[in-house]
Biopython code that builds the backbone (N, CA, C, O; Angstrom):
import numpy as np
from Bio.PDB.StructureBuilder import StructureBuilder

atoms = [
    (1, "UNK", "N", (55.887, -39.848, 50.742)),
    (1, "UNK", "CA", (55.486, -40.198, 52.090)),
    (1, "UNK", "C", (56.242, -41.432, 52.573)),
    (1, "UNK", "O", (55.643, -42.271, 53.245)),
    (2, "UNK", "N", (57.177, -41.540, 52.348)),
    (2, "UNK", "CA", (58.352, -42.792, 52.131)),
    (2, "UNK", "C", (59.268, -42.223, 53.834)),
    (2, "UNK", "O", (59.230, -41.044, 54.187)),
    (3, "UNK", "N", (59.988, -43.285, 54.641)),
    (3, "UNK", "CA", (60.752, -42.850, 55.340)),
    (3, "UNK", "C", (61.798, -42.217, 55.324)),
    (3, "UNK", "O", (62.405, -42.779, 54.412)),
    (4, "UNK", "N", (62.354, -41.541, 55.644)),
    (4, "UNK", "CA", (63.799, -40.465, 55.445)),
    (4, "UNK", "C", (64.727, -41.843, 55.370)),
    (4, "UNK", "O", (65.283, -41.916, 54.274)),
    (5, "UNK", "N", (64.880, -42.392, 55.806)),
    (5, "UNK", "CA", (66.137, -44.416, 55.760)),
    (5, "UNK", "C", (65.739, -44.475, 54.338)),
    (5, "UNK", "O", (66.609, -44.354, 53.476)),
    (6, "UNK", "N", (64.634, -44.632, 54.053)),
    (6, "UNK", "CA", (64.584, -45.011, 52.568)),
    (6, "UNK", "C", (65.230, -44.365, 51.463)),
    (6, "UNK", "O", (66.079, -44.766, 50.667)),
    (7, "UNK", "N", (64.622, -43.252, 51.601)),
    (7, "UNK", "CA", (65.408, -42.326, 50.941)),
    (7, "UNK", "C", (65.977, -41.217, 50.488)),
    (7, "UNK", "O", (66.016, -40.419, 49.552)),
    (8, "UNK", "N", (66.516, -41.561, 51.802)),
    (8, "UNK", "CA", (67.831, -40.411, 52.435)),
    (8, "UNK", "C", (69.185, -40.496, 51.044)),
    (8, "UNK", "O", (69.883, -39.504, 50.837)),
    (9, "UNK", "N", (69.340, -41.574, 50.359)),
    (9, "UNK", "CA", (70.589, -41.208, 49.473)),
    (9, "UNK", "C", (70.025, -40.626, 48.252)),
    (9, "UNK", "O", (70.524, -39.707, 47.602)),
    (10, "UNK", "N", (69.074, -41.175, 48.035)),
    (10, "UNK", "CA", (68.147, -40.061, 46.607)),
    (10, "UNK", "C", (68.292, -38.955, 47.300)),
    (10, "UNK", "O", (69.065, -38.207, 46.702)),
    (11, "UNK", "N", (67.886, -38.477, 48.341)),
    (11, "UNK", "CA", (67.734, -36.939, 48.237)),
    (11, "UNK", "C", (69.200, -36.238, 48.593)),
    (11, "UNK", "O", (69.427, -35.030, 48.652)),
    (12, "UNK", "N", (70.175, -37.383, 48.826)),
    (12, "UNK", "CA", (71.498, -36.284, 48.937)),
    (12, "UNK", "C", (71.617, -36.415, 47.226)),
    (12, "UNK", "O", (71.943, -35.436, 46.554)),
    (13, "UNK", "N", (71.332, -37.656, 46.652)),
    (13, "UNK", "CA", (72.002, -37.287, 45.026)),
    (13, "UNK", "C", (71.133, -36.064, 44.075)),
    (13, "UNK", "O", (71.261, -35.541, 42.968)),
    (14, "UNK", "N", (70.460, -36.002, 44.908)),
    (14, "UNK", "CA", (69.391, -34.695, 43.766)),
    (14, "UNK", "C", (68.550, -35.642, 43.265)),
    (14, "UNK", "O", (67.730, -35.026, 42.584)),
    (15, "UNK", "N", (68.282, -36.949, 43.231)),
    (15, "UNK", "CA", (67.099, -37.341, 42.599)),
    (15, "UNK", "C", (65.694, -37.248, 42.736)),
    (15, "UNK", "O", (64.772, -37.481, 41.954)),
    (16, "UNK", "N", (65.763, -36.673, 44.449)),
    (16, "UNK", "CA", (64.562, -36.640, 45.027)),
    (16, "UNK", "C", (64.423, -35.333, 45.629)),
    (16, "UNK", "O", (65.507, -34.931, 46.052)),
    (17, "UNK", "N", (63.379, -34.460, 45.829)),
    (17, "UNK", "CA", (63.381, -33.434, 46.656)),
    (17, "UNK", "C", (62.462, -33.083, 47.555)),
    (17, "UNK", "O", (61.648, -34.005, 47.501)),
    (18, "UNK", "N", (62.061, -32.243, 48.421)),
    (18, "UNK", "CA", (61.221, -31.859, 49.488)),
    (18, "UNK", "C", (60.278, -30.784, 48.993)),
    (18, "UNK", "O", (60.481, -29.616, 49.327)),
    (19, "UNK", "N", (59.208, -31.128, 48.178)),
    (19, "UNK", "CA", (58.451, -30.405, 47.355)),
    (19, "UNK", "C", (57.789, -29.702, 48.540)),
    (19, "UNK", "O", (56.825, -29.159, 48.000)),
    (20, "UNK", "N", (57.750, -29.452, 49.595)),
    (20, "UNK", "CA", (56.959, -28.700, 51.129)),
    (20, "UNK", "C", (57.774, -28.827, 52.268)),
    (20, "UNK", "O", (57.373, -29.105, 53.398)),
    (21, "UNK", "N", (58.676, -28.659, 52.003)),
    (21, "UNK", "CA", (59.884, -28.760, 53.600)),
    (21, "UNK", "C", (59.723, -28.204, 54.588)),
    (21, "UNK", "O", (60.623, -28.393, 55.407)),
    (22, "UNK", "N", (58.504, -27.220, 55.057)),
    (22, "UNK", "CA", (57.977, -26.845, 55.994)),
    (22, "UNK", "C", (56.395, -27.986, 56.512)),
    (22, "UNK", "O", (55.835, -28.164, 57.594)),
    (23, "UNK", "N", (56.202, -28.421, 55.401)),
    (23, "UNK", "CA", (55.102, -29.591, 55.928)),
    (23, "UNK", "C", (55.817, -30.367, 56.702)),
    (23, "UNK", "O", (56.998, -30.545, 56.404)),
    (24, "UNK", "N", (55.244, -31.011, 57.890)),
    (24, "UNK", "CA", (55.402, -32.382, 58.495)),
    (24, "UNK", "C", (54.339, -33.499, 58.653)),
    (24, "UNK", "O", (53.162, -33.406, 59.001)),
    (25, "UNK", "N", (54.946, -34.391, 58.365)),
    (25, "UNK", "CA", (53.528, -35.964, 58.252)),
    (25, "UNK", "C", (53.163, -35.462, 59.679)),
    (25, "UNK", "O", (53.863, -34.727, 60.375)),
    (26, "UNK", "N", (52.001, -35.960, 59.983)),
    (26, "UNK", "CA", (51.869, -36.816, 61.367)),
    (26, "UNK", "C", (52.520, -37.893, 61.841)),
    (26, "UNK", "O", (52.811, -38.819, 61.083)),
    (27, "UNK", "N", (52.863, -37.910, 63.285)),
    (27, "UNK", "CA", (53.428, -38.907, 63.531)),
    (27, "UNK", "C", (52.589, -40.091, 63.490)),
    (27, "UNK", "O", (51.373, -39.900, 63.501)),
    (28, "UNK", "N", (53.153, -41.622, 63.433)),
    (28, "UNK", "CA", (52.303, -42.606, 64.100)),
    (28, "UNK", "C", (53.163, -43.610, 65.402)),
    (28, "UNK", "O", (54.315, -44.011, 65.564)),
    (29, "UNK", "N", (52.014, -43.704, 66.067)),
    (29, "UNK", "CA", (52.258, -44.001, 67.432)),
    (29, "UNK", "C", (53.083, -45.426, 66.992)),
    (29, "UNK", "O", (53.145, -45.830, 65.831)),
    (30, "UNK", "N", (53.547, -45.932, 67.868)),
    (30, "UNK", "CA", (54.702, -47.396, 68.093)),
    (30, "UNK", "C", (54.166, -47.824, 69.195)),
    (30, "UNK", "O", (54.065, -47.094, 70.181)),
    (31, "UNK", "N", (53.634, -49.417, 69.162)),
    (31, "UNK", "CA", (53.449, -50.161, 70.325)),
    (31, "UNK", "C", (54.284, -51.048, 70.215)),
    (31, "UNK", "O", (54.756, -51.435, 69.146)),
    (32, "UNK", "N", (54.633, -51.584, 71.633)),
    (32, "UNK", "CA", (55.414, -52.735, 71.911)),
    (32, "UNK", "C", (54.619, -53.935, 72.285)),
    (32, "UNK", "O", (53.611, -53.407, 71.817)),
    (33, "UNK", "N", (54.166, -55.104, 72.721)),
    (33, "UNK", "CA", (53.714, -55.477, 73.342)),
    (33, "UNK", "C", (54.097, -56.882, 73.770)),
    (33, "UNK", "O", (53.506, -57.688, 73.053)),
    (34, "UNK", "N", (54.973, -57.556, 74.798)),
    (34, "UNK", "CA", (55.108, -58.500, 75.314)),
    (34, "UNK", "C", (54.825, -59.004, 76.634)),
    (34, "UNK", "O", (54.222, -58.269, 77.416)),
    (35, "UNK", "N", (55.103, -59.913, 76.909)),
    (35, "UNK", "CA", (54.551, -60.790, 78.533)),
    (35, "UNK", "C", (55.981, -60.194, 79.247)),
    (35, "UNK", "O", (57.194, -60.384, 79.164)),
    (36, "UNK", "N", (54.850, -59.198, 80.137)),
    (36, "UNK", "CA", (55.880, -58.677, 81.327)),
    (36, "UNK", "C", (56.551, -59.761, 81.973)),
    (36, "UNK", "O", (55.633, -60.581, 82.010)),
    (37, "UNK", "N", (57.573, -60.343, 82.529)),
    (37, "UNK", "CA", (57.964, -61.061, 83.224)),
    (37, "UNK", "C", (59.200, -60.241, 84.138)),
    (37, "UNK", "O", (59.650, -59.104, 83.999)),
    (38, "UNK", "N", (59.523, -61.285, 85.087)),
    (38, "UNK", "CA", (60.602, -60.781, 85.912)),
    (38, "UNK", "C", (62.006, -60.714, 85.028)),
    (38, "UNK", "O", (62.648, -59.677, 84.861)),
    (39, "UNK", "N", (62.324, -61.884, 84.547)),
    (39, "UNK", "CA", (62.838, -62.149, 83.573)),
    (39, "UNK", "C", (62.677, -61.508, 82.144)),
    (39, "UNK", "O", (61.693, -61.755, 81.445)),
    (40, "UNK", "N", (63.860, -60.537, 81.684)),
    (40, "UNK", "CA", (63.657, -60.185, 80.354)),
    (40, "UNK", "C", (64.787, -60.406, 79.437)),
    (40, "UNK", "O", (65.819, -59.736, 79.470)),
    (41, "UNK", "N", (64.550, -61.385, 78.604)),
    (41, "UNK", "CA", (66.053, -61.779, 77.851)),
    (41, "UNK", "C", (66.577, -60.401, 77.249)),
    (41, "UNK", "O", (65.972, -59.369, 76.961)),
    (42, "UNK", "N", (68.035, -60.785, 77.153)),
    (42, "UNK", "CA", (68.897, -59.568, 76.772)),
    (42, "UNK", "C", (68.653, -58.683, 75.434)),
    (42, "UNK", "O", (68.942, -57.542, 75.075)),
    (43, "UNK", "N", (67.895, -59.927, 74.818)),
    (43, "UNK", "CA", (67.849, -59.309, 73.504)),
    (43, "UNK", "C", (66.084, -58.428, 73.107)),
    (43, "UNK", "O", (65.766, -57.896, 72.044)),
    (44, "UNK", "N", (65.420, -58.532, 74.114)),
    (44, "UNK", "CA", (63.763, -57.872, 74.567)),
    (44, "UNK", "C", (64.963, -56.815, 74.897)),
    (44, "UNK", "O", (65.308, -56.119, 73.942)),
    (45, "UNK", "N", (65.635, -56.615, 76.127)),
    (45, "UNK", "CA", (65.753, -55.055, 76.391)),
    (45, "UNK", "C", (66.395, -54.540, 75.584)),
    (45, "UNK", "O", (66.343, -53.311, 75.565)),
    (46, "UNK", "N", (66.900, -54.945, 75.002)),
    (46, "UNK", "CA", (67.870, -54.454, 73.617)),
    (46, "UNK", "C", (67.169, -53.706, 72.854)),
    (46, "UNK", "O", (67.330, -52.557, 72.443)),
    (47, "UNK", "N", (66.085, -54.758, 72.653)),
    (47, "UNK", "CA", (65.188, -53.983, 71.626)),
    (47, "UNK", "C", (64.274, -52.605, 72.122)),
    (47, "UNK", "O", (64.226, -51.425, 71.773)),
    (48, "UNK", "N", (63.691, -53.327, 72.981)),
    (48, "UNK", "CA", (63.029, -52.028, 73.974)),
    (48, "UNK", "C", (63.739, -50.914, 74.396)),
    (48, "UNK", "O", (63.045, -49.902, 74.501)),
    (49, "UNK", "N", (64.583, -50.829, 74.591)),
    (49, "UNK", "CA", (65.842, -49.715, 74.593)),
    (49, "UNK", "C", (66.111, -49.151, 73.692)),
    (49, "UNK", "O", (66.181, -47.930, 73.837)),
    (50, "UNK", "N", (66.434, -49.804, 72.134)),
    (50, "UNK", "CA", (66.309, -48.774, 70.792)),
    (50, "UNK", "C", (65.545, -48.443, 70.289)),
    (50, "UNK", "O", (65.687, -47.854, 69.217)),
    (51, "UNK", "N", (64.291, -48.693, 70.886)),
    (51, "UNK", "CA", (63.093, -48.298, 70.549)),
    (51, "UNK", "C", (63.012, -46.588, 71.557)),
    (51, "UNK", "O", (63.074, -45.441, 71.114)),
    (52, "UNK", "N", (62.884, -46.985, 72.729)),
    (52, "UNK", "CA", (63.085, -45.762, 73.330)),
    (52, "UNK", "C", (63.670, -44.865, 72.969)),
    (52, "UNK", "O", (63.049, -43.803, 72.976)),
    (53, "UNK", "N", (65.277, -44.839, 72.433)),
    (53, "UNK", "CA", (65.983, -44.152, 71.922)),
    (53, "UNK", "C", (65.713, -43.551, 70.871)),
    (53, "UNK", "O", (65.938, -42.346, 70.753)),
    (54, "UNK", "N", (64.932, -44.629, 69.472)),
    (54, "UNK", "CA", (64.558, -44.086, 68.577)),
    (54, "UNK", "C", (63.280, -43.212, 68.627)),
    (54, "UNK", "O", (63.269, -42.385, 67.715)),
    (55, "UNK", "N", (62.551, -43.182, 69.178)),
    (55, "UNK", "CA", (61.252, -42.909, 69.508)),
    (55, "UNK", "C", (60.811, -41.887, 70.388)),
    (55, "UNK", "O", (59.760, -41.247, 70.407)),
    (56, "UNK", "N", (61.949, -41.855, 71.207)),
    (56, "UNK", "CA", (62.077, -40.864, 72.381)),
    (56, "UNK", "C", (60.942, -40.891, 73.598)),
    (56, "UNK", "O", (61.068, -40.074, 74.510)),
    (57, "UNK", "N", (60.078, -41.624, 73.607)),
    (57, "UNK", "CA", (58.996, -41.991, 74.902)),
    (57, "UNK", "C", (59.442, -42.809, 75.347)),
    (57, "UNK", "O", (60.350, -43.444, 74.810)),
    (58, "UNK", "N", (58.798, -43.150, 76.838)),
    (58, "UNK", "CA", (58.780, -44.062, 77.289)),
    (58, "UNK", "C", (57.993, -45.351, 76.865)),
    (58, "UNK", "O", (56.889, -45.141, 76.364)),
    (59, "UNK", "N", (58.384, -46.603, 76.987)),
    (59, "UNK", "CA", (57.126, -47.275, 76.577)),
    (59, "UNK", "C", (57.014, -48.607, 77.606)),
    (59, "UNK", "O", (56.060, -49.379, 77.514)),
]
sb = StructureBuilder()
sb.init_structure("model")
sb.init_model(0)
sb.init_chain("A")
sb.init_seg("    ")
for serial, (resi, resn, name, xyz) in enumerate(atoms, 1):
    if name == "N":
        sb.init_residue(resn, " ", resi, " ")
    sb.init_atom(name, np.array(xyz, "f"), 0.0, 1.0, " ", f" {name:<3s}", serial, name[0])
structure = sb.get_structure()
């Protein structure tokens, strides 16, 4: 129940395998939460942006 980043190179070397490869976890939800301002330093949308990307919602 480990993330696929984790370990994604075990399972290309054969050390690890997909004992149910038709199972899927549940997802879990991702919150963000900062002080809306007018102002958002470059590095907030940065983040908030690869989050979107990774995540695929809006948030």
């Amino acid at each position: 129940m480990l993330p696929n980043a984790l370990i994604c190179e075990d399972l290309r070397a054969g050390q690890l395998f997909h004992p149910l490869p038709e199972y899927q976890m549940p997802s879990r939800p991702v919150h963000i939460v900062y002080h809306q301002d007018r102002y958002r330093p470059p590095k907030l949308r940065s983040f908030v942006d690869f989050l979107m990307q990774t995540f695929g919602r809006e948030i």
